[in-house]
PLY file of the C-alpha trace (Angstrom):
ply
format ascii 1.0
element vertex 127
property float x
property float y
property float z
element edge 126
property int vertex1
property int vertex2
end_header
-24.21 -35.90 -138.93
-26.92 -36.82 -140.82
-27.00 -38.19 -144.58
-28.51 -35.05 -145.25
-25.77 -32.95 -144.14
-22.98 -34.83 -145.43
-24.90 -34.34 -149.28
-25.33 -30.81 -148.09
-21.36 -30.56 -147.04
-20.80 -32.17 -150.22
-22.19 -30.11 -152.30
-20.66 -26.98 -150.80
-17.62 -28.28 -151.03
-18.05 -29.21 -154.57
-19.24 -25.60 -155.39
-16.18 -24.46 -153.80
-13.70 -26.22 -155.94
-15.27 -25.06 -158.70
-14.98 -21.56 -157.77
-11.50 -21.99 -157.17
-10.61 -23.34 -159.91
-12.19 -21.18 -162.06
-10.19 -17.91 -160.46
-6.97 -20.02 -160.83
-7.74 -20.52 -164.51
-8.66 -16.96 -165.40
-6.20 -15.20 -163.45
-3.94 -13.19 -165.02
-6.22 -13.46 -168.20
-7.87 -10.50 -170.02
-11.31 -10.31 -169.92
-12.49 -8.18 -172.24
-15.98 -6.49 -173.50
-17.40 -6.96 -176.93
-16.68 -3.48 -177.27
-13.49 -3.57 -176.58
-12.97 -6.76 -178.97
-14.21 -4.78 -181.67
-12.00 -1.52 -181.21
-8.76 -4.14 -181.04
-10.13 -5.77 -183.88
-10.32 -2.78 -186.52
-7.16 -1.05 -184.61
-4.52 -3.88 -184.88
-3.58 -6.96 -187.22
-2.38 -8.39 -184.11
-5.30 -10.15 -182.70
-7.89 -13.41 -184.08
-11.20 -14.53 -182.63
-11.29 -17.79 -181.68
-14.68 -19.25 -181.77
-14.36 -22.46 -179.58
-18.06 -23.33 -179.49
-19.53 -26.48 -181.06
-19.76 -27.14 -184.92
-23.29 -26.36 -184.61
-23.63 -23.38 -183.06
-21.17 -22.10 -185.56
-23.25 -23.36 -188.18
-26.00 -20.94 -187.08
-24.09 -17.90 -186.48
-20.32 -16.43 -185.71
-18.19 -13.51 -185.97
-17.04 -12.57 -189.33
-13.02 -13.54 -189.84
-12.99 -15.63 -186.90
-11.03 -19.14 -186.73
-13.06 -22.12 -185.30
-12.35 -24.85 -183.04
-14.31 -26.01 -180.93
-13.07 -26.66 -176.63
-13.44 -29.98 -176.63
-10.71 -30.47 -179.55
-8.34 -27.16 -178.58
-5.79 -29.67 -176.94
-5.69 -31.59 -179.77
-5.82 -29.23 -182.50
-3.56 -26.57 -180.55
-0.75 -26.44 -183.59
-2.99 -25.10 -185.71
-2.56 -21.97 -183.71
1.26 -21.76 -183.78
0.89 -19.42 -187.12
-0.64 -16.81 -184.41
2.15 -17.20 -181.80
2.68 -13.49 -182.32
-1.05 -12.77 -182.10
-3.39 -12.12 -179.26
-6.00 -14.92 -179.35
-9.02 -13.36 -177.88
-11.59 -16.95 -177.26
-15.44 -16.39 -177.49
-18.21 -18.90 -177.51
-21.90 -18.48 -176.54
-21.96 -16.74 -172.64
-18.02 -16.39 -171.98
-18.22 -19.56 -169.71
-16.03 -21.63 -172.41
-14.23 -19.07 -173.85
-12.40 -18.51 -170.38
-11.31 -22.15 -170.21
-10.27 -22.19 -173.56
-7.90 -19.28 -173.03
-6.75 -20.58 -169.83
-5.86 -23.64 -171.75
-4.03 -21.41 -174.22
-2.18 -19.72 -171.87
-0.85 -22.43 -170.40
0.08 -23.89 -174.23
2.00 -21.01 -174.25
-0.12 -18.91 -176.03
-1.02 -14.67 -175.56
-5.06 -15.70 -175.39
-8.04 -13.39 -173.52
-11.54 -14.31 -173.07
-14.29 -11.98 -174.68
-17.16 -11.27 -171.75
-20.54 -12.84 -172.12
-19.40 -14.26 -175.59
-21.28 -13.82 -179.19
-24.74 -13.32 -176.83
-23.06 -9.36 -175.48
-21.87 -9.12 -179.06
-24.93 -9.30 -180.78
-26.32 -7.19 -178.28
-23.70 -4.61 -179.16
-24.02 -3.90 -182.65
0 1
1 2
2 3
3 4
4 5
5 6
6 7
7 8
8 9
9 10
10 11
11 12
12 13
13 14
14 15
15 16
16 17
17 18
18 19
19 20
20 21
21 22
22 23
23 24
24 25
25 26
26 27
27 28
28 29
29 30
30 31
31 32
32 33
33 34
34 35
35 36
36 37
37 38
38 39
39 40
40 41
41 42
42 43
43 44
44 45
45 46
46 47
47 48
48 49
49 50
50 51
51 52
52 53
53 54
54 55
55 56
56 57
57 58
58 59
59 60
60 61
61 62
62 63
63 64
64 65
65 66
66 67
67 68
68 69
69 70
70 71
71 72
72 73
73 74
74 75
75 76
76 77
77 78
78 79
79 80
80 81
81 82
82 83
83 84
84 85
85 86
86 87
87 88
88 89
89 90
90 91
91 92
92 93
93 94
94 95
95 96
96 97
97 98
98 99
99 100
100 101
101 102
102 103
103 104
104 105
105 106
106 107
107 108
108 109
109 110
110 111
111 112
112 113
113 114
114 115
115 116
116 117
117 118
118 119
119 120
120 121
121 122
122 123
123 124
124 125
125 126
């Protein structure tokens, strides 16, 4: 083989992981549409919007009534959740790409978390 197809192979294999491990995080996860989000939101007390984008995006726009903290610090901040143990804790952020690691990450805390589709971008887009 040459060094070209070994960094070819490499690659693949790379890109392969990461697909993996992306279905092994989201399944059994709801995925849902902004649409959807909304109806739960204004039909039951029983679910919060997690925004876990950065401090600056937030700064610029969110979802009204939504709690904030951003992926990179979930882990760390995760008790500050345990008040909505009871709660579904639907994650967005920009696209849906972070929100679904976020509430893989929940779910494995323990938590009843979903991941909102294409993130505050489909929202806005749904008004």
């Amino acid at each position: 083989m040459t060094f070209f197809q070994i960094l070819l192979l490499l690659v693949v294999l790379l890109m392969l992981v990461s697909i993996i491990k992306r279905f092994l995080t989201t399944r059994g996860l709801n995925n849902y549409e902004p649409y959807e989000v909304k109806d739960k939101i204004k039909d039951s007390l029983n679910v919060i919007l997690l925004d876990v984008r950065t401090i600056a995006e937030r700064k610029s726009q969110s979802i009204k009534g939504s709690f904030h903290i951003p992926l990179h610090e979930l882990e760390r901040r995760a008790d500050e959740l345990k008040r909505f143990r009871d709660k579904e804790i639907i994650c967005y952020c920009k696209s849906g790409s972070r929100s679904v690691v976020a509430a893989g990450k929940l779910k494995k805390l323990g938590f009843n978390s979903a991941n909102m589709k294409g993130g505050i971008t489909k929202w806005n887009l749904n008004r």
